[in-house]
Each structure stands twice: as C-alpha cells, then as structure tokens.
C-alpha positions as CSV (number, residue, x, y, z in Angstrom):
1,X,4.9,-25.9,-15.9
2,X,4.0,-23.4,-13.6
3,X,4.1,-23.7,-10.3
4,X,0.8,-22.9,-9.2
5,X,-0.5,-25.3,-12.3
6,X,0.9,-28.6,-10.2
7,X,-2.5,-31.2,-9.9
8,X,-3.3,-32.8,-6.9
9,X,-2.4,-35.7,-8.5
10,X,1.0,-34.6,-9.3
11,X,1.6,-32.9,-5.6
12,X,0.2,-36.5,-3.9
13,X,2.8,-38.3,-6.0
14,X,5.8,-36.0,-5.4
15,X,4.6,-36.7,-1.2
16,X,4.6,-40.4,-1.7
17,X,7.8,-39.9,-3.7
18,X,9.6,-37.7,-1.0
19,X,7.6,-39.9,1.8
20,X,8.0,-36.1,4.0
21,X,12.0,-37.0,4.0
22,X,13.9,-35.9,6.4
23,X,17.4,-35.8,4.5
24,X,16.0,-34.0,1.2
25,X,18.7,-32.3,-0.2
26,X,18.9,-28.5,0.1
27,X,17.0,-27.5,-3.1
28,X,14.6,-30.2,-2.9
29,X,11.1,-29.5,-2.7
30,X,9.0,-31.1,0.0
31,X,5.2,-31.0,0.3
32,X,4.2,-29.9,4.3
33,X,0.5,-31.0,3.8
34,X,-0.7,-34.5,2.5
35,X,-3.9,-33.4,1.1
36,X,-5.7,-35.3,3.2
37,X,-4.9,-34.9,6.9
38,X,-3.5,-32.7,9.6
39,X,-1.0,-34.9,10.2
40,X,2.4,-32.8,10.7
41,X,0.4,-29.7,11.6
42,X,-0.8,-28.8,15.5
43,X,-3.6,-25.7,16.0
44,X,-3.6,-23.9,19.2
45,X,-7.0,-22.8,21.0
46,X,-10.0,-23.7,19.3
47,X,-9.2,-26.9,17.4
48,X,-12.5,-27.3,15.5
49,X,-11.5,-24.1,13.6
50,X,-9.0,-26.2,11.2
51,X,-10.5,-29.1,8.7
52,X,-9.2,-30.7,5.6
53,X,-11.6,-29.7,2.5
54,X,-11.5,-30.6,-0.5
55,X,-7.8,-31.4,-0.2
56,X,-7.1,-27.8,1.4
57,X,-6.5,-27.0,4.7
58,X,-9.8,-24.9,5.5
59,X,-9.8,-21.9,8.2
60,X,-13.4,-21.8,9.8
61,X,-14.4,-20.9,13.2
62,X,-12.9,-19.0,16.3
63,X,-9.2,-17.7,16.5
64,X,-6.6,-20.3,15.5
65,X,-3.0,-21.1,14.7
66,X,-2.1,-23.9,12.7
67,X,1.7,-24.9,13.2
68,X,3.8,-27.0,11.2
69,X,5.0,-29.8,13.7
70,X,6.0,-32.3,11.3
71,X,9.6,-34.3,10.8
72,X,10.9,-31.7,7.9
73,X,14.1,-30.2,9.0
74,X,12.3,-31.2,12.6
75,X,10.2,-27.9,12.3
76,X,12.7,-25.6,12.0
77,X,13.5,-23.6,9.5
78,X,16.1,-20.8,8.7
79,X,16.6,-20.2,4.8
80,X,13.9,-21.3,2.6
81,X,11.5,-21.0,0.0
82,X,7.9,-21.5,0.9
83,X,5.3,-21.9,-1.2
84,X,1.4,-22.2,-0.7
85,X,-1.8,-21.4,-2.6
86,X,-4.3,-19.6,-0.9
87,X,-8.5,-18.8,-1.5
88,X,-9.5,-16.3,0.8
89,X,-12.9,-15.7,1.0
90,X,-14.7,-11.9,1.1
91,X,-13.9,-10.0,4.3
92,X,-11.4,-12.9,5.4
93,X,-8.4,-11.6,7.4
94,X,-5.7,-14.9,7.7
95,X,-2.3,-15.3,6.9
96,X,1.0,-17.1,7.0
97,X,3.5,-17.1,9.4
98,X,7.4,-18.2,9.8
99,X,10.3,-18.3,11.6
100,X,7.8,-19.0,14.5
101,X,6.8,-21.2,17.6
102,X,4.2,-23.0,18.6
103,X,1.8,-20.8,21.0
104,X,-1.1,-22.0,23.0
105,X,-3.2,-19.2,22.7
106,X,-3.3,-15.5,21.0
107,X,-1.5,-14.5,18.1
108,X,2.0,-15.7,17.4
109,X,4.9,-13.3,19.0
110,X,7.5,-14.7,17.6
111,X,8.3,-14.4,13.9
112,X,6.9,-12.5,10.6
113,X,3.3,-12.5,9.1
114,X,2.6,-12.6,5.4
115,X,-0.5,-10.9,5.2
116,X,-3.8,-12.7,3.5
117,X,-6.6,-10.0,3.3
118,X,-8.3,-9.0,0.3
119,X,-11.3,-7.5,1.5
120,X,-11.1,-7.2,5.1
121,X,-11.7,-3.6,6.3
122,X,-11.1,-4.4,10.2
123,X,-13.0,-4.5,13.2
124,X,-15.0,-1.8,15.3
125,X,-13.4,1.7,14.6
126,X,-10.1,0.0,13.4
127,X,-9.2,-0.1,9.4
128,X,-7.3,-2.9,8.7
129,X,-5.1,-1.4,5.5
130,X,-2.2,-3.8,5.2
131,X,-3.2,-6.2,2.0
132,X,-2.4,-9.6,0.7
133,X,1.3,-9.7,0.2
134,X,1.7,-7.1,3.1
135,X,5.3,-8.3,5.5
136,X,3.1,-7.3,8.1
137,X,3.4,-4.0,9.8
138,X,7.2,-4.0,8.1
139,X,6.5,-3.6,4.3
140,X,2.8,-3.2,4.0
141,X,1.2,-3.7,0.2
142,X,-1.8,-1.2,0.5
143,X,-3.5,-2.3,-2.3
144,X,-5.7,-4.9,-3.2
145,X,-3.4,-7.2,-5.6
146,X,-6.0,-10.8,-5.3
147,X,-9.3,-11.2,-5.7
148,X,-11.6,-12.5,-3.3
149,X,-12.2,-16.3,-3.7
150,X,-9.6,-17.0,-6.7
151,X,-6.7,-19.5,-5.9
152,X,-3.5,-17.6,-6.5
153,X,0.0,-18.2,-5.0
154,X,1.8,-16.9,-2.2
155,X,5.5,-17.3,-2.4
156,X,8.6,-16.6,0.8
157,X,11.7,-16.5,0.2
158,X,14.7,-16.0,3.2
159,X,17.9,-16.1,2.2
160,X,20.1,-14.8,5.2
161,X,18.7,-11.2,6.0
162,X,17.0,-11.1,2.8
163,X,13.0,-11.5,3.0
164,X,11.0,-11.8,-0.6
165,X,7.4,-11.8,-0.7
166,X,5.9,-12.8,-4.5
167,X,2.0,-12.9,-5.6
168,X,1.7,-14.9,-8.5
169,X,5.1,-14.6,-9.5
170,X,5.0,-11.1,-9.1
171,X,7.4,-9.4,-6.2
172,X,5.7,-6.9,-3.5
173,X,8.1,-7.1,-0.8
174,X,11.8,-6.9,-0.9
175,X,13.1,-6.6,2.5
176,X,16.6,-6.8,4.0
177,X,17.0,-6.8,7.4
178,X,20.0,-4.3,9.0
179,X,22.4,-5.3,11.5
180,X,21.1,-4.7,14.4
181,X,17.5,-5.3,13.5
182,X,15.3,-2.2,13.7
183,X,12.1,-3.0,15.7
184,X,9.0,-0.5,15.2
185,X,10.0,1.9,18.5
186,X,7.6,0.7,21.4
187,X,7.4,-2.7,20.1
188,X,8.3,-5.8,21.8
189,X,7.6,-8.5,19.1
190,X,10.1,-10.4,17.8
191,X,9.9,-9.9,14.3
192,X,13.4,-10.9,13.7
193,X,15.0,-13.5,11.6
194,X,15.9,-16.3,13.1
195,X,14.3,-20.0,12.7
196,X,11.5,-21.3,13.3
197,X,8.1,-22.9,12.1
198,X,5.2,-22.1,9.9
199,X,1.8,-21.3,10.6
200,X,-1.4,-20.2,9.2
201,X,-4.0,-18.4,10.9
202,X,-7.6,-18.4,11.5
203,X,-8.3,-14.9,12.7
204,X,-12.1,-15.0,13.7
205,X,-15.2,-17.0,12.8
206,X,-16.2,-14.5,9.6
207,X,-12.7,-15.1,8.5
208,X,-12.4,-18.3,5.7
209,X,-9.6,-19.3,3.7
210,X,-8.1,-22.3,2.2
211,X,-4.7,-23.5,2.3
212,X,-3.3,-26.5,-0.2
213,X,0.0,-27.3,-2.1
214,X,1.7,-26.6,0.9
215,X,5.4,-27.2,0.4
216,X,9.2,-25.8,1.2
217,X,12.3,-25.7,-0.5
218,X,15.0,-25.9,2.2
219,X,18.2,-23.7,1.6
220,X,21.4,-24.2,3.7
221,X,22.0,-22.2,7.1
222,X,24.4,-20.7,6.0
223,X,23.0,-19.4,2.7
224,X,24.1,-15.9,1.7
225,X,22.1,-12.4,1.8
226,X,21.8,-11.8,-1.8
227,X,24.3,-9.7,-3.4
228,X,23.1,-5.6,-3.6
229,X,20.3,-6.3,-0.6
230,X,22.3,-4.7,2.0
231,X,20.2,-1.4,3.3
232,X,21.1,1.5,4.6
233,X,20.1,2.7,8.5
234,X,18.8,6.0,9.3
235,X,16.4,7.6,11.5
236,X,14.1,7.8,8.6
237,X,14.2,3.8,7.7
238,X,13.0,3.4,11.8
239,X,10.4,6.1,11.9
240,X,9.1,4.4,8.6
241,X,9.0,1.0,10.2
242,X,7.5,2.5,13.3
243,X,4.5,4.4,11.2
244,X,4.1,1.3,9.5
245,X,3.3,-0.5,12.7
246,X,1.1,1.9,14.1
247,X,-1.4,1.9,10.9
248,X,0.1,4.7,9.6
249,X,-0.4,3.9,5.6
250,X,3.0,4.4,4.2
251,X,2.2,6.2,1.0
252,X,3.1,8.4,-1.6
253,X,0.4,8.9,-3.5
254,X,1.9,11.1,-6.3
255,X,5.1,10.0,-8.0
256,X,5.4,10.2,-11.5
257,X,7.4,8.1,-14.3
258,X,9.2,11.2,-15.3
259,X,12.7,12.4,-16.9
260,X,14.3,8.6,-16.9
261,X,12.1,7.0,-13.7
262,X,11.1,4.1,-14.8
263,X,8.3,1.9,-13.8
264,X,10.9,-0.7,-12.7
265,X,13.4,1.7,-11.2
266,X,10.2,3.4,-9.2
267,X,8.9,0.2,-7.5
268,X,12.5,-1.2,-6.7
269,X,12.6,2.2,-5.1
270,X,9.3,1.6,-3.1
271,X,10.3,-1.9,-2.0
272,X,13.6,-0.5,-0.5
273,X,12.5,2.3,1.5
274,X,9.0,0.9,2.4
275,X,7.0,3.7,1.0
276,X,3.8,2.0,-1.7
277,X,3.7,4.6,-4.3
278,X,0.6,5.7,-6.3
279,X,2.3,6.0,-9.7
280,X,0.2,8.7,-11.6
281,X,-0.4,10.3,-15.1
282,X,-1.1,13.9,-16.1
283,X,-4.3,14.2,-17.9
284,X,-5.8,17.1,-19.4
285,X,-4.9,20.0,-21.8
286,X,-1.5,19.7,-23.5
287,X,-0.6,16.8,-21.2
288,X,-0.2,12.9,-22.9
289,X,-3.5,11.5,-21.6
290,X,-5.7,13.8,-23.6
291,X,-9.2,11.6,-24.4
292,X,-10.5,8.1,-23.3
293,X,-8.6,6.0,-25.6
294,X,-5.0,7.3,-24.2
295,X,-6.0,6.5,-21.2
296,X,-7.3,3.3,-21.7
297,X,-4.0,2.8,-23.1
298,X,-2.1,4.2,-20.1
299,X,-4.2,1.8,-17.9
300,X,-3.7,-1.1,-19.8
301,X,0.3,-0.3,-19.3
302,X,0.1,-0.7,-15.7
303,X,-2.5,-3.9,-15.5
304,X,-1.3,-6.2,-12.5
305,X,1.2,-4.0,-11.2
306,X,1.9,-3.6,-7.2
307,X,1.4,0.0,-6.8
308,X,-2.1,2.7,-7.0
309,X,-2.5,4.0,-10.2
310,X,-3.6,7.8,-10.2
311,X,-5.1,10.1,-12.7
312,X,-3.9,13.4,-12.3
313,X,-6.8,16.3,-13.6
314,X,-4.4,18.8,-15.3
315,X,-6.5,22.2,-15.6
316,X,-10.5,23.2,-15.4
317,X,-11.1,21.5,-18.8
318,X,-10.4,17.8,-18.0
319,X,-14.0,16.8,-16.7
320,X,-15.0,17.8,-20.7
321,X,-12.3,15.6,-21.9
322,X,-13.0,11.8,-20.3
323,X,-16.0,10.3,-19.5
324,X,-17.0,8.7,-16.3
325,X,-16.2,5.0,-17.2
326,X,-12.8,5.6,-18.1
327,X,-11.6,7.9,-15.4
328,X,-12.9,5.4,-13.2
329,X,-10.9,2.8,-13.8
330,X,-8.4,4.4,-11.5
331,X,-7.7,3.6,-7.7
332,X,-8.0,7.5,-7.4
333,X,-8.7,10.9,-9.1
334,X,-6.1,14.0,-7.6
335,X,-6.3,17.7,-9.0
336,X,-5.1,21.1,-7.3
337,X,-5.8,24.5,-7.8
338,X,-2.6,25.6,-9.7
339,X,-4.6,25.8,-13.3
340,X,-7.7,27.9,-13.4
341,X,-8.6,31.6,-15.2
342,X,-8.9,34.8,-13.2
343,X,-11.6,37.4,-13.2
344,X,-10.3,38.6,-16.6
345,X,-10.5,35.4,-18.7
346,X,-6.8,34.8,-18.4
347,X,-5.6,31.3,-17.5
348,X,-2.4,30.4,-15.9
349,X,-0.7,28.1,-14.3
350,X,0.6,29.4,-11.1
351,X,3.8,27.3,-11.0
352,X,5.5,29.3,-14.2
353,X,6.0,32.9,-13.2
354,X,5.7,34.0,-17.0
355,X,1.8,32.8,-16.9
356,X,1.3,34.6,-13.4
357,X,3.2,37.7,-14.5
358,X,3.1,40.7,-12.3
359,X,0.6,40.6,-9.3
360,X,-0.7,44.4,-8.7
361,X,-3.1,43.4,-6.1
362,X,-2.2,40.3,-3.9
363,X,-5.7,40.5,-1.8
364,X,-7.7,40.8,-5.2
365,X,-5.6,37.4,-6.5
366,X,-5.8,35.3,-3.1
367,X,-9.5,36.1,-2.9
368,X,-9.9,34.3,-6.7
369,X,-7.6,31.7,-5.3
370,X,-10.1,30.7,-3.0
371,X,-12.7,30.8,-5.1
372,X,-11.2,29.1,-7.9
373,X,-10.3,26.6,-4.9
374,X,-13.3,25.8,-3.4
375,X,-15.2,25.7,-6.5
376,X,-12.5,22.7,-7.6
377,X,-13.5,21.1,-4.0
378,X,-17.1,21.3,-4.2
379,X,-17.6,20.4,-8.1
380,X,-15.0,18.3,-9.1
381,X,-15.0,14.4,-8.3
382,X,-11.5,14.2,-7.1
383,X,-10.7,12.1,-4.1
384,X,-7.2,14.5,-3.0
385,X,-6.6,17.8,-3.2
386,X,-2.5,18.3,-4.1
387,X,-0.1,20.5,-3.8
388,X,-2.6,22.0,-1.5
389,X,-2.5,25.9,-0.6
390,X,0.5,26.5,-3.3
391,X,1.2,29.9,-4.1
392,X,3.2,31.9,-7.1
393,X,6.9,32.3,-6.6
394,X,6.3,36.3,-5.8
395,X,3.5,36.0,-3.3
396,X,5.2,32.5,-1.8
397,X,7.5,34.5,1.0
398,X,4.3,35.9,2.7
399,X,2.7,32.8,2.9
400,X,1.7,32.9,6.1
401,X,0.1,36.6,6.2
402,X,-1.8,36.1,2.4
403,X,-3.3,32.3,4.4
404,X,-5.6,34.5,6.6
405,X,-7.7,32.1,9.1
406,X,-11.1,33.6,7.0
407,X,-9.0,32.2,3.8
408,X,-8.0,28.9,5.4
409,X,-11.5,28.0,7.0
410,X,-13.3,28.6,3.6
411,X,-10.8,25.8,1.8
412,X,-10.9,23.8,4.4
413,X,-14.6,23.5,4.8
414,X,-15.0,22.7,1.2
415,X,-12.8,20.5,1.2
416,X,-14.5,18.4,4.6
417,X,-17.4,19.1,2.5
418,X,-16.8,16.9,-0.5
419,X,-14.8,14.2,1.6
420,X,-11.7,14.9,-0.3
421,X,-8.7,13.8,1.3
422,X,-5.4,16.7,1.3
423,X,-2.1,15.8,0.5
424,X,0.9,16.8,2.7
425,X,3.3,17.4,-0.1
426,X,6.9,16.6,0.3
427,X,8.2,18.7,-3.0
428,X,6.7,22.2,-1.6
429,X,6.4,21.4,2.2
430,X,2.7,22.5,2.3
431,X,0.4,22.8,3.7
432,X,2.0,24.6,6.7
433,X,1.7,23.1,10.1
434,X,-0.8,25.9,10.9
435,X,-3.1,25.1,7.7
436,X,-2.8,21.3,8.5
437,X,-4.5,22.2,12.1
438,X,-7.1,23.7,10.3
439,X,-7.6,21.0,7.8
440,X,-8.1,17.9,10.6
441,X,-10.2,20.7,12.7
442,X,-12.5,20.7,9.5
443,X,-12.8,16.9,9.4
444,X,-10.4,16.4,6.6
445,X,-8.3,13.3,5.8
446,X,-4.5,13.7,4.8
447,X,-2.5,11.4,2.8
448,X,1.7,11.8,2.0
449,X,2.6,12.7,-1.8
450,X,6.2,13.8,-3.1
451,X,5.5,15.4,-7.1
452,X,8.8,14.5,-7.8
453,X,10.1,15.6,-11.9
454,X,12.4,12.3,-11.7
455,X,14.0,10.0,-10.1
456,X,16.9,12.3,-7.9
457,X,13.8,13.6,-5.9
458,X,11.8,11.4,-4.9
459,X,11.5,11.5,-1.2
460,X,10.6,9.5,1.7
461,X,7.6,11.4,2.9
462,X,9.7,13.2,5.0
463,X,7.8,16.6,5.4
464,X,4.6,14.5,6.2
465,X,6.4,12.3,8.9
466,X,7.6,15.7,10.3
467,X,3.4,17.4,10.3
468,X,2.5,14.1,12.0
469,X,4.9,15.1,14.8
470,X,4.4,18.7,14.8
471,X,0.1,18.4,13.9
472,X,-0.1,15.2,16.4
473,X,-1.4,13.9,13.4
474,X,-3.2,10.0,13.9
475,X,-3.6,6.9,11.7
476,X,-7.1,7.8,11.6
477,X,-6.5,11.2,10.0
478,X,-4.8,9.1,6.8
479,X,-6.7,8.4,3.8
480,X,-6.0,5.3,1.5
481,X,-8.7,4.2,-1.3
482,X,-11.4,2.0,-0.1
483,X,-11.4,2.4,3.0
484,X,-14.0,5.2,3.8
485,X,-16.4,4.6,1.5
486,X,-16.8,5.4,-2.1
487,X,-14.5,6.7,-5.2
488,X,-15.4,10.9,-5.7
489,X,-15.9,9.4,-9.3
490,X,-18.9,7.3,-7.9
491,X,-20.1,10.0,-5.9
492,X,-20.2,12.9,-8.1
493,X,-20.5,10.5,-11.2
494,X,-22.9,13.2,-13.3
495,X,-19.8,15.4,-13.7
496,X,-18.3,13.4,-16.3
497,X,-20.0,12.4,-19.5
498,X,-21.3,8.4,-18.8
C-alpha cells in the first residue's frame, strides 16, 4: 500500500496502537497529529489561525506557526523521515518547517523551510518563484510540480548532512550540506542542520492549506550521510546559494538530452549543483520533433518530471509545422536568429561556416541580421530569444565593432516590444556586457541558459552569474514562466494553425 493511500481509519489505529510512544524504536513510524486535536502542537501569534478540519490541521487566518510540542523524541529531532499530506489551496503560500524552535512571533529563524506554494505569485512588487518542494532559498523547485487543491504527499528525509525532499514519491531536492556550512553571503539565519522541531505555517489570511497524516520515522543520531552525497565547495556552489536567496531564479533554461545525457543523469546533475534546468527539444526542419504527433510523443516522455520542458523553434519554417495546441503544451517556446535566408534566397545556419561561406560585405550581412532578427522578435510567439546576438565564426572577432549602438537598439527594442525574455548564454558568453546594458535599458527580461552538446559541458550559469556582477543585474530583471503574465503562445496564438 502506498503511503499516501493510508485511511484515516488505519492512521487513528496505528495512533492508538503507538499511544504517541516515547521509546518507538528507530524505524518506527509515529503519527504527530491525532486527527482530532491540537494536542502535541503549540501556534505562535494569532492562535485562531489553526483548527482541526475534517481530520486535517487547517491554516486559516493571520500569520502563524504551528510547532510540534508533543512527547515524541521530546520535540527534538535530528535524523528522520517526515511525512505529511498537504492541500493547498489557490494562491496559498504555507509550508513545513524542521530542525526548528518554538518562536513567539515572526517567521521561524532557526531551521529549514519546505516550500508549499502552488499558485502564489507574491506580495506587492515581490514574485514569490520558489515552488512546492522548494528547500527554501537553498534548492528552489521553480516549477509548479502540485496542483492547487489536490492532496498529495510531501516527504523529508535527513540522514546526517544529507537533506531529501520527495513529491509524491518523486525526488526534487537532493542536498548535502558541506563542512563548514555555506550560508547565502549576508545572511544570518540559521539554516543549518542541527535538531530541532517541526512546524507548519500559516503565512497570511488569503493563505489556506491543510495538513493530515502527520507522522515521523525517527532514525538514530548518529545515522550516516549517505554514501556518494558528499559535495564539493567552491566559490561557485556559495554564489549559487547566495542568488538563490536573493530571488535570483537559478535556471538554466536550455540543456539538452544530447550525445549520452540522460534524463536521469541531467536532473541528478541539477539537484547537485542547485541549478532547475529547462530540458528542451529541437523542433523544426531536419530536427526529431518534426509534426504534432512527435511532439506529443516527446511531451508525453517527460509527463510529471521536476524540470521546464522547452520547445526549441529550429529555423523560419516551424510555425508551418505545429499547431497552436500542441506547441503549447510547453512551459516555454525559445528560438534565435542563427537559421534564416538572406537577400538572395539562400538559407544557412550561421553556426556551420560551410552554410555561411565567404562574407564579401560584413555591413550588407549584419544589416540582414537585424532584420532577420527583429522580424523573429516581433512575429514569432517565443517567450526567449537564445543564443542572442551570435555571429559567424569569420565575423565573431569583431564583435564588438559589427554590434554598432544603431544595431543593438533596433534588437533590443523588438525584443522589449514582444515581451520576450533574452538568454545570457553560458556556451558562447553573449550577449556581451555592453549589449546586456542595452537589453535591461530597453525593458528586457534575462534568464541563464548553457546549449550544452552533452553532458561534459554543462555549466553552472557561470557567464550569467558573472553579467549580474558586471550589468548590476537584479532579481527583477529575471524571467521564469508564469510569473509575468501570459505564454508568447497565448499571446500571439494566430501564428500557429489552431
């Protein structure tokens, strides 16, 4: 059976049968919640905000912590597996805390959040981007993985520095922590493991969720960190966790399952260096995804897993290849101006020097560049525009002169124009820092994306975390889907076919 299947029934017996025992034996399972009461659980603040509903512990009113109080392992715990199911309902923002202590008022400053938010988008001119599953502001999920009023289960696991964070059986976060502890620079919460309490929060009167099945499976003090979790330190791992706390949405929006990377291998990869990836497909001419019906197929490969899933628009011709129905049915649509035909019918693709051949007039070919480039960003329904500002391999080495200001304006404009969002790309270290400028003067959004060919290069959003020094970049300048407004696919829906 299942463990999010267990009745009511069966959970009330199993309580009377444990009768909340203090000497259950490591590996035990003990219910924390009787179904019926708060007994064994203290709120902070505003009591009213916590009731007992329908045998779940219901969050509904003004900010409040519920913390366990009760006599299991006298309230404090070090290794464990927790387990809970959770309802949240639309535009709720809750979650679960451990490894913390009780607090009178405010949010809890000791310990680690689990993340419960579905739907919430934030408050004022904040955007709330960190999702159910998310170890909060450590190893953020950024995508909606639960829907809005549907029980589903929330699994913890610590097991020494090891943290493991499942949805419905299905693992999002993977996080060991290093010896010493790295702490997002600036911050002076005490996410470290330790011991300590649970909690879950109310987080403000339009916030509801339910809590029921409630229960822990203590493990031994002195249990292990499991065997290939240990991690490895660098100024990269901090300045990721740093980001991460500050809003920054850590993600690469462009990997690809190519030459060996498998799904698996890719989102073991994500886990460990705290990066959620956008896994996408190339569709278009001569690419796999070619009609509706391989895409469908594609989609139906990747149902339920914890990561974007991106089309790619491969050339000019893919808005006369899928319809609007089926392309939509991804988190986002990315395309870039390395496929189009010049002024003499011939189409190339600028990355493979035997389609560009030889350049007689580089004025003549940047000016169709543009063109060719802001005709993508004003007609086409994609939400980023990748490997942004690329050039041929002959013209590549004057950069910097061909990008005239005039040049740069005109794609930047069109690209503020249709609200598409322009990816800092790892791979070819564009835009430059110069063009970037330009881009957020426009109004434009960025997000981070690698392109890698396999998996010896994908990166860690390295170049972007460098631009966001060097550009004085801000969370606000980051895109993620959802969370301003509208696919390009719903917008410009009359592109595509119905």
């Amino acid at each position: 059976m299942h463990r999010s299947d267990i009745s009511r029934r069966h959970f009330a017996a199993a309580l009377a049968a444990s009768t909340l025992t203090l000497k259950a034996a490591p590996g035990d399972w003990v219910p924390l919640f009787d179904g019926r009461t708060l007994n064994g659980w203290k709120p902070s603040e505003n009591l009213g905000s916590w009731k007992v509903i329908d045998g779940a512990l219901a969050a509904d009113g003004p900010r409040s912590h519920l913390f366990y109080n009760g006599p299991v392992k006298s309230a404090a715990f070090r290794n464990f597996e927790l387990e809970v199911e959770v309802m949240a309902a639309p535009l709720a923002n809750s979650g679960v805390y451990f490894h913390t202590v009780f607090q009178e008022k405010g949010f809890p400053q000791k310990g680690f959040e689990i993340q419960v938010n579905n739907t919430a988008t934030g408050e004022g001119t904040y955007r709330e981007r960190k999702k159910t599953g998310s170890l909060y502001g450590i190893r953020n999920v950024h995508k909606q993985l639960i829907a809005d009023n549907e029980w589903f289960t929330l699994n913890a696991q610590v097991r020494g520095k090891n943290i493991q964070i499942r949805l419905n059986g299905a693992l999002v976060v993977d996080y060991t922590e290093p010896n010493p502890p790295v702490l997002a620079e600036g911050s002076e919460r005490g996410r470290i493991l330790d011991a300590g309490t649970f909690a879950l929060q109310c987080h403000d009167p339009g916030s509801k969720a339910r809590y029921r099945a409630v229960r822990v499976r203590p493990l031994p003090d002195d249990t292990p960190t499991p065997d290939g979790a240990a991690v490895s330190v660098d100024d990269g791992f901090k300045d990721i966790i740093t980001l991460g706390a500050r809003n920054y949405p850590m993600v690469d929006s462009h990997v690809h399952l190519k030459n060996g990377l498998t799904l698996e291998q890719a989102l073991a990869r994500s886990r460990r260096d705290g990066i959620f990836y956008g896994i996408a497909v190339n569709c278009g001419k001569g690419f796999p995804v070619q009609d509706d019906a391989s895409l469908r197929a594609f989609i139906q490969t990747m149902k339920g897993q914890p990561c974007f899933i991106a089309m790619q628009a491969e050339g000019r011709e893919w808005t006369q290849m899928f319809s609007q129905s089926a392309a939509a049915l991804f988190d986002y649509i990315f395309t870039d101006s390395m496929t189009w035909t010049d002024n003499r019918g011939k189409r190339m693709r600028t990355w493979l020097p035997n389609e560009v051949g030889t350049i007689s007039d580089a004025q003549e070919f940047m000016d169709t560049l543009v063109a060719r480039a802001t005709g993508i960003l004003e007609s086409e329904p994609v939400d980023i525009y990748v490997n942004p500002t690329f050039l041929p391999d002959v013209l590549a080495k004057d950069y910097d002169t061909l990008w005239t200001d005039a040049r740069m304006k005109k794609v930047a404009a069109a690209a503020a124009k249709g609200a598409i969002a322009v990816e800092i790309n790892d791979r070819y270290k564009l835009p430059s820092a110069k063009f970037i400028k330009v881009f957020k003067e426009a109004g434009c959004k960025f997000t981070f994306g690698t392109n890698n060919t396999g998996p010896d290069d994908l990166r860690r959003c390295d170049y972007g975390r460098q631009m966001i020094k060097e550009c004085d970049l801000k969370w606000q300048d980051f895109w993620t889907p959802g969370a301003f407004g509208p696919k390009a696919i719903e917008r410009r829906a009359s592109v595509l076919r119905a």
